[in-house]
Residue, then its C-alpha position, 0 to 999 in steps of 0.5 A: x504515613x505513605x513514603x513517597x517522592x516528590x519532584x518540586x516541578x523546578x529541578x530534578x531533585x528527589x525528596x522522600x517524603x510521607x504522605x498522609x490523606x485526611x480532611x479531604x486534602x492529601x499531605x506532603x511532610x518532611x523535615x523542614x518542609x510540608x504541603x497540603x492539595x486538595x484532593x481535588x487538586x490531585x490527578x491520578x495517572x492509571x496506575x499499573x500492577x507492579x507499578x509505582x503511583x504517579x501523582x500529578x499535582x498543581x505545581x509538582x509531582x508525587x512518585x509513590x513505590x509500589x509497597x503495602x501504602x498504594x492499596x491504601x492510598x488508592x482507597x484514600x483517593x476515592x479509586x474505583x477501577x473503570x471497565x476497561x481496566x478490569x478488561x485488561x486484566x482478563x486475558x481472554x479479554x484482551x485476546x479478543x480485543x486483539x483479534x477485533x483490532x486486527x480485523x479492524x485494520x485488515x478491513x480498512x486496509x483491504x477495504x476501506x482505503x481502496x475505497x476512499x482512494x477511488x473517491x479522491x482519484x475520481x476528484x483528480x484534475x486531468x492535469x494531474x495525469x498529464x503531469x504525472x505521465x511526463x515526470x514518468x516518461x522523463x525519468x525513464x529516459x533519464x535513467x536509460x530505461x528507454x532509449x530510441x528505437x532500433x527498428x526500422x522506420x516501416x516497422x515502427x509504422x506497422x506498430x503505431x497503425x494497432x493503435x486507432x483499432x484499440x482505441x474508444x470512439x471517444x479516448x478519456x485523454x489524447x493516448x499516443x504510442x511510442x515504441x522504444x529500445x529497452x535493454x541498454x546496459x547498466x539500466x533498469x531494462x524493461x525488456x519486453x514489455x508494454x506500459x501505460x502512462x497517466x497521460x496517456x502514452x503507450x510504451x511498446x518496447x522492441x523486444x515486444x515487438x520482436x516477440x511476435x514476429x514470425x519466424x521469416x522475421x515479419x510482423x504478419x497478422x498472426x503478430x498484429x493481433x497479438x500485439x493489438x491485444x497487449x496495445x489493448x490491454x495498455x489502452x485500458x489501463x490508460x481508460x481506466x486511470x488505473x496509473x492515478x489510482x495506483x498512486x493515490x491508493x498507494x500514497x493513502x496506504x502509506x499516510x495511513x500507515x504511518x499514522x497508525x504505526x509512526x516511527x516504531x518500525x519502518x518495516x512495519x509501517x510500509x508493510x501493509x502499504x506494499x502488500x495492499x497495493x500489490x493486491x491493488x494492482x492485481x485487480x487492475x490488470x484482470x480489468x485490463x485484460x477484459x478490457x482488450x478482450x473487447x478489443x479483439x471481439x470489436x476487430x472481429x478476434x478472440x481473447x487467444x490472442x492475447x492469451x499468445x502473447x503472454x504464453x511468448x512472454x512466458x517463454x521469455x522466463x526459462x527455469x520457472x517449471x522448476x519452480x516448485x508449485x508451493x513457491x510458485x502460489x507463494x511468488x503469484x500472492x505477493x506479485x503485482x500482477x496475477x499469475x500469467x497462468x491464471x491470466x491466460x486461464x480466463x482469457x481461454x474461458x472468456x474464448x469459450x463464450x460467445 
């Protein structure tokens, strides 16, 4: 006779009872209180080593104590241990199906959900860019990001005039340009800067625009064709979708990730989503930049200027030669664009060519 527990499957009492397997059927006895199943009857939950036995009757459920009766009990009940239990307990085994899983879900991370996110991105509706460009620029101007110029009027026009050289014979959406104050007090300051919106509005901000003037104050040729290159750049992210694409990728990312790994960690499950997108972003400002390049070389200039405009956006940022090298490579790894550094290295050897 097998000591056992038994839970009648109506109350949380506990009864100790025997257990007894014979005739094929197994038998439950206690004082003033027997049952029989059939063996048949009796769902095995996988046992465990160190572990008690569950078993799952019709209308209850029998704990067996881990003791000298579980092995017995076992081979009363027919167990045999499958494949992947065995497995489990091998530990070289179970590394390796470690390292299988974490390669698994570091190719679907890297690979396969940019990849399903540009299938679904490609089947986006227009209105979708629309819509999402005028939240975005609504938002920024509810927050303060943005506010009205503070250039002159001939200035703004000097700006806006960049934009028909940037553009494609035949624009994938009407793109506009706009030029905006970014540094007010107690907001999210863009300073100077340049982006692009689903929809296709360009943002210039006037610290951009005052980057390239000449030292006399005025946007002369030399300021034009830098800023025609930021103008490009932003025009191909707006060609390219990339804004929507970031999105989806992002959102599927996130999906994906809480699938896999529910509630156990916030952390955990947003972090596969960050990083991802964070490579994600990289790749599309590289796509950008070759994208302006063209650009220049339509308006008869090279990829040095835009290469100018983000060495005057690198002196913007004072300090960072005494960054260490080994923080600088770990900073690039987990920033959403490429070094400028790197960035202005290929646009100097995009310069070497033809």
């Amino acid at each position: 006779m097998i000591e056992a527990h038994f839970f009648d499957g109506h109350s949380a009492r506990l009864q100790p009872v025997g257990l007894d397997v014979r005739a094929g059927h197994l038998h439950i006895d206690a004082p003033g209180f027997e049952r029989s199943y059939p063996l048949a009857a009796v769902v095995l939950v996988e046992p465990f080593d160190n572990a008690p036995l569950m078993l799952r009757l019709a209308d209850a459920t029998c704990e067996v104590p881990y003791g000298p009766g579980r092995q017995a009990l076992l081979a009363a009940l027919g167990y045999r241990r499958g494949g992947v239990e065995r497995w489990q307990a091998r530990w070289p085994a179970v590394l390796l199906a470690l390292v299988l899983l974490l390669a698994l879900l570091g190719a679907g991370f890297v690979w396969g959900v940019p990849a399903a996110a540009e299938r679904i991105a490609a089947h986006l509706p227009a209105s979708v860019d629309a819509t999402l460009g005028r939240a975005a620029l609504a938002g920024m101007e509810a927050q303060g990001m943005v506010t009205p110029s503070r250039l002159s009027d001939d200035r703004i026009a000097d700006v806006q005039a960049l934009l028909p050289r940037a553009l494609p014979a035949h624009p994938r959406v009407p793109v506009r340009l706009l030029v905006r104050a970014s540094d007010t007090p107690g907001a999210a300051a863009l300073g100077a800067n340049a982006l692009a919106l689903p929809d296709g509005t360009i943002i210039v901000t006037d610290g951009m625009v005052r980057l390239v003037l000449d030292k006399n104050n005025e946007l002369d040729d030399a300021g034009k064709a830098r800023l025609l290159g930021v103008i490009g750049h932003e025009v191909g992210h707006v060609e390219r979708r990339h804004a929507t694409r970031a999105m989806t990728g992002s959102s599927l990312t996130a999906a994906v990730s809480a699938a896999l790994f529910g509630d156990f960690s916030a952390v955990a499950a947003g972090l596969p989503a960050v990083l991802t997108q964070m490579q994600y972003s990289r790749a599309m400002e590289l796509e950008a930049d070759a994208y302006a390049v063209t650009v220049l070389r339509r308006n008869g200039l090279g990829p040095d200027c835009l290469a100018d405009a983000l060495r005057a956006l690198e002196r913007q940022q004072p300090g960072q030669d005494k960054i260490p090298r080994w923080l600088k490579r770990s900073m690039t790894y987990l920033s959403t664009h490429p070094a400028t550094a790197e960035r202005i290295a290929r646009l100097q050897a995009a310069e070497a060519r033809p």
